[in-house]
N, C-alpha and C positions, 0 to 999 in steps of 0.2 A: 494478390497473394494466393498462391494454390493450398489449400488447405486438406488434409486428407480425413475429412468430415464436412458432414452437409451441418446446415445451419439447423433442422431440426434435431437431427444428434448431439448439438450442440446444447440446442436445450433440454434435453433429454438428460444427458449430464445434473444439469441444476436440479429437476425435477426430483431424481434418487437422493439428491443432497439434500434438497430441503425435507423432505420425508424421511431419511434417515436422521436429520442434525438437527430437525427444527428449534429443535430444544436448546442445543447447544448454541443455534446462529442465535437465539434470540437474548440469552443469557451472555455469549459472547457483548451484542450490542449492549444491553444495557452496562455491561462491567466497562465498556469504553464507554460511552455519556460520563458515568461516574468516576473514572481516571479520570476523564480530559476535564471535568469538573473542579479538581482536586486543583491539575493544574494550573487553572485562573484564580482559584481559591489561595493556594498554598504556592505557586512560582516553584524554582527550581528544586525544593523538597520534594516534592513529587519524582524527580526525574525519572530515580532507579525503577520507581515503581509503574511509571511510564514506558520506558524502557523494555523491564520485565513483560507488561502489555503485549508491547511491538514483539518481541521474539516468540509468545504463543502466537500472534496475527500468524506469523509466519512460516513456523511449524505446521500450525496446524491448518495450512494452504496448502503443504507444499506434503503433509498425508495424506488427512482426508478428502480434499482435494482432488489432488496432480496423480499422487500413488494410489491411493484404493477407486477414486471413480474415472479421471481424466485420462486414465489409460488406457482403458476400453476402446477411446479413439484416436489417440495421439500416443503412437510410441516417445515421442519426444517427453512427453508428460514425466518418463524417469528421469531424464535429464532438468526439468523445469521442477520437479522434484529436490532434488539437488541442491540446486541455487538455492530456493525456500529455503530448506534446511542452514544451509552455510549462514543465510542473512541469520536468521533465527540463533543461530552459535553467536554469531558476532554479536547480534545488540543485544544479548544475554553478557556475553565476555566483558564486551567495555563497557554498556550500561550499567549493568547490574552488579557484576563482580568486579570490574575494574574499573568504575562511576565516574568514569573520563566523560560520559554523555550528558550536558547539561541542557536542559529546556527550560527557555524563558518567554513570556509571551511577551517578548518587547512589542514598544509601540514604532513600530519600524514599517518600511513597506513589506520587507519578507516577512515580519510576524504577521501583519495583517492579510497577506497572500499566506502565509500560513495556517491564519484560522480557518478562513474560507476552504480551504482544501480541506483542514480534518470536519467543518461542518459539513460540504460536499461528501466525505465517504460517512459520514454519520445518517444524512440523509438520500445515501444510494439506494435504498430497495424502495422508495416510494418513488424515487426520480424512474427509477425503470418501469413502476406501474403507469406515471405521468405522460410516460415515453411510448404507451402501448404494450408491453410485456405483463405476460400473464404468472401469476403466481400457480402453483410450482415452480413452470418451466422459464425461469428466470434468477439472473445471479443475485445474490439477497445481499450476504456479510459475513465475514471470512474465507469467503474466494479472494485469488487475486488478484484482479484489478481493484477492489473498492482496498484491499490492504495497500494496496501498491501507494492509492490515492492519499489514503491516511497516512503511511509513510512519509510519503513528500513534504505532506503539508507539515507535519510535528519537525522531520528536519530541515523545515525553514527555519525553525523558531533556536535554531545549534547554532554557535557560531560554526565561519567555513570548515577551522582548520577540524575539529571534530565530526561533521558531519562526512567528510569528504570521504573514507572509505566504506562507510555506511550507507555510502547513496550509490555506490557502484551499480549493485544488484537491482537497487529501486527505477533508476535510468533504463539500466537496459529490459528491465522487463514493460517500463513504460513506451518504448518503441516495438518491445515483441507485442503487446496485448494493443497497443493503442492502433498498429498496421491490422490486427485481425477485427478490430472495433468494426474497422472500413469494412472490411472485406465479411462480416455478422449482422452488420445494423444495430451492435447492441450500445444506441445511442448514449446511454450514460456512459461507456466507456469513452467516450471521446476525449475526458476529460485528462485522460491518458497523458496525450503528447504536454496537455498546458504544468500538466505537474512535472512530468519529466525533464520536460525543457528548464522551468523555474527552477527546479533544485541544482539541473547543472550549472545554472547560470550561479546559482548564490555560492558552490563550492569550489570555481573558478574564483569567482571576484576580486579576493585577496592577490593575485595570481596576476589579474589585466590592472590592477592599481599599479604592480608594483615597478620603478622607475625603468628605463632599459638601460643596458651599460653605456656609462659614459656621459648620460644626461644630467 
């Protein structure tokens, strides 16, 4: 992938963000431990407020982020911009105000590949110290790949028919972020394709069950 940024601009990016946000990334993290808390505690009461969660993740990826730092190198960043945003309307729209989103931590394979995914973006900033990457200059929590991660993993825990237009955005930024993973070195991000891949599989399924005509 050609990228129109060196990998050290790359992290040069984190670096302003974490000095500028630290505060926020860090108060961010702890507010999600204590949702996703809530939700093993409490089951689908939580949802909305769950929910609610996911559309600041994503908002506030897709400003602080994409539009005030990620554009310095990436005109694309107002377009990736965008997306954020839109996902962030949505699971605001129907989680929250239209509570068509329900999260359950069934005891299923996708819940259990579910938790594992929101524990994986809950412990992304230490996986990238583990991995070699230096504080600053390194992606911590509330960027997007570790939201992306999180994302995936909570709608495993949806059934298909609800998660399916909610995973649009999460899919494809998991092939946008997880091809520049490659082409960065920024090994926790690999983790990219395995979440991407799993949520399209779960919001198809209903889909490959169903009989074909005539059978």
């Amino acid at each position: 992938m050609n990228l129109p940024f060196t990998h050290e601009q790359f992290l040069d990016v984190f670096a302003v963000y974490n000095r500028l946000f630290g505060l926020v990334v860090f108060l961010l993290w702890a507010g999600t431990l204590a949702v996703l808390a809530s939700l093993w505690r409490r089951g689908p009461a939580s949802s909305p407020m769950l929910a609610g969660l996911l559309a600041f993740h994503w908002a506030w990826s897709g400003i602080a982020y994409h539009l005030l730092l990620f554009r310095a190198i990436n005109p694309a960043a107002v377009l990736f911009a965008a997306l954020f945003v839109a996902q962030a309307a949505l699971l605001a729209w129907r989680g929250v105000v239209g509570r068509q989103v329900v999260f359950s931590p069934a005891r299923s394979g996708w819940g259990a590949l579910g938790t594992v995914l929101a524990g994986y973006a809950l412990a992304y900033p230490g996986i990238g110290l583990l991995t070699g990457l230096r504080y600053p200059r390194m992606p911590t929590f509330g960027v997007p790949c570790p939201t992306t991660i999180l994302t995936a993993g909570l709608l495993l825990l949806v059934p298909a028919r609800e998660a399916r237009l909610l995973a649009v955005i999460p899919v494809l930024w998991s092939a946008i972020g997880g091809s520049a993973a490659f082409s960065l070195g920024i090994r926790p991000d690999l983790a990219l394709p395995i979440a991407g891949t799993a949520l399209l599989l779960h919001t198809l399924e209903p889909a490959r069950r169903q009989p074909s005509p005539g059978s």
